[in-house]
C-alpha positions in Angstrom: -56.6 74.9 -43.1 -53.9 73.3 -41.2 -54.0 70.8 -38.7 -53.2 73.0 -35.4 -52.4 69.6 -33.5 -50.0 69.1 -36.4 -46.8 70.4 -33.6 -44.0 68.6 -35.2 -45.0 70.5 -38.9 -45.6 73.6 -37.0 -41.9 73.5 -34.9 -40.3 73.2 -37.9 -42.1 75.7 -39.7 -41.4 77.8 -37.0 -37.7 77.3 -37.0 -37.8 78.1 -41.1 -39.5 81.2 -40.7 -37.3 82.5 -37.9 -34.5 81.6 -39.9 -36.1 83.3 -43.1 -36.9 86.2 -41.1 -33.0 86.7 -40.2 -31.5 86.0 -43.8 -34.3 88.7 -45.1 -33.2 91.2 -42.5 -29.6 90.8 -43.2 -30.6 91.2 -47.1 -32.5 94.7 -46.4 -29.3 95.7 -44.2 -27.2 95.2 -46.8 -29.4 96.7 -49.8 -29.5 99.8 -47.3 -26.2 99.8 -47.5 -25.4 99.7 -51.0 -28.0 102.7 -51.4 -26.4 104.6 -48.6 -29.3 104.6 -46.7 -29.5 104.6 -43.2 -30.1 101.7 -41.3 -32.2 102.4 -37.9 -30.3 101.2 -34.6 -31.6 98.3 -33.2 -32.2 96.7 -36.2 -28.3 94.8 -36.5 -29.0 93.6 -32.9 -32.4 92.9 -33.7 -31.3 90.4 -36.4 -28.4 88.7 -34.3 -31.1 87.9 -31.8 -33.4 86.2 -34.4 -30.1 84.5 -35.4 -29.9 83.2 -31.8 -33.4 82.4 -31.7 -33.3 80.7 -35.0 -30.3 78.4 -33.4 -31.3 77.9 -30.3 -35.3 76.2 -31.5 -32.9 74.1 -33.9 -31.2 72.8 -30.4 -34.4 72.4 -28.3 -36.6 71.4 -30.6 -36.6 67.5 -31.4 -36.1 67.0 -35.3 -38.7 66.2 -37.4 -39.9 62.3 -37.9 -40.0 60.9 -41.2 -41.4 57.9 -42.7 -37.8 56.3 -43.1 -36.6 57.4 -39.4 -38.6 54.9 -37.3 
């Protein structure tokens, strides 16, 4: 089981499944697309919001600390 006080490990998890989330989404879109199926509306604005999200945790959020970046 994870460490839940683990925060810096779960941020960026966070930020890599947000930004997962929004590449997938964009995928389906354009897989509906090339079947000529529909896609439902909401679901473009949906994705640019995840994109935003995605972006703005990358900006808030303090990177990361490795062992080399004492």
């Amino acid at each position: 089981m994870p460490d839940p006080n683990d925060i810096p490990r779960r941020r960026g998890r966070l930020v890599l499944d947000v930004t997962t989330a929004a590449s997938e989404v964009s995928r389906l879109v354009h897989e509906a697309h090339d079947l000529n199926l529909p896609v439902e509306p909401g679901v473009r604005p949906g994705r640019d919001s995840l994109v935003r999200w995605a972006v703005l945790l990358e900006e808030v959020l303090p990177p990361e600390r490795g062992l080399g970046s004492i």
